[in-house]
N, C-alpha and C positions, 0 to 999 in steps of 0.2 A: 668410490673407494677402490684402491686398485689390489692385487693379491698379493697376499705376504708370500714371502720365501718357502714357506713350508707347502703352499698352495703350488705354487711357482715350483718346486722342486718335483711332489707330485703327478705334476701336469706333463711337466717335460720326463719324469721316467716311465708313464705313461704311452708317450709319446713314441717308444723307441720300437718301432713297429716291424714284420716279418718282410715287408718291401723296399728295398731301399730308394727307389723313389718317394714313397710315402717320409722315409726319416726326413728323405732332403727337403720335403719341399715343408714339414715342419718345424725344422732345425731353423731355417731360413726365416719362415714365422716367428719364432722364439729372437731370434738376433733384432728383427724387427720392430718388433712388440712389446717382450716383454715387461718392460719395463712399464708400460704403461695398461695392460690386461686388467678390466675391470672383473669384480667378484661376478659380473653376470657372462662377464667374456668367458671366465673360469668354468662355469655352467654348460658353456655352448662348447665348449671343448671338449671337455669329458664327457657328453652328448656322443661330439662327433669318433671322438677315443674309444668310445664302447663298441664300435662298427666295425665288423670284419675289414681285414684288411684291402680284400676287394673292391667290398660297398666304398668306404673313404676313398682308396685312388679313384675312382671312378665320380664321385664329389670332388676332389681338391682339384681334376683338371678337366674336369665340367663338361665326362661325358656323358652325365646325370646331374640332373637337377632336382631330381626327388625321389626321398628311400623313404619306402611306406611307414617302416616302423618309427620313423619323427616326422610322418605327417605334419601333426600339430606345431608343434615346435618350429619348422621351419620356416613356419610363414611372420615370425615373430622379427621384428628389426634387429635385433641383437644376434639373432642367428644367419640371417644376411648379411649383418658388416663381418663378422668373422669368416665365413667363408669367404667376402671379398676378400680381404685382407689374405687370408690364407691363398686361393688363385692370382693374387698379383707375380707379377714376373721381376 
């Protein structure tokens, strides 16, 4: 099932972060994707959205691989395909 508009509009005003590397390389995701962002994708975003804006740059160009506080979570498939997806060029 993939995210309604109202999901989809959330995510992306969410999204509008205090880096603007961080926006671009989202914005970019969002042109991508969206359209097809399953409700678990929606999950793993808002996941990665809660993250100072540091911790995320340091995730989306993968000078990190792992933030303590979603341990758990990232070792999950659904949370792997979105960050690939998100670090594609």
């Amino acid at each position: 099932m993939t995210l309604g508009n109202a999901e989809l509009y959330r995510l992306k005003s969410d999204a509008r972060r205090g880096l603007l590397e961080n926006d671009l390389i989202l914005q970019r995701f969002f042109e991508r994707y969206s359209a097809q962002l399953s409700l678990e994708d929606g999950k793993v975003l808002s996941l990665l959205l809660a993250l100072d804006d540091n911790d995320l740059m340091d995730l989306l160009i993968g000078r990190k691989d792992f933030v303590a506080s979603l341990e758990k979570e990232m070792q999950t498939v659904s949370f792997k395909t979105v960050l690939q997806k998100l670090r594609a060029k």
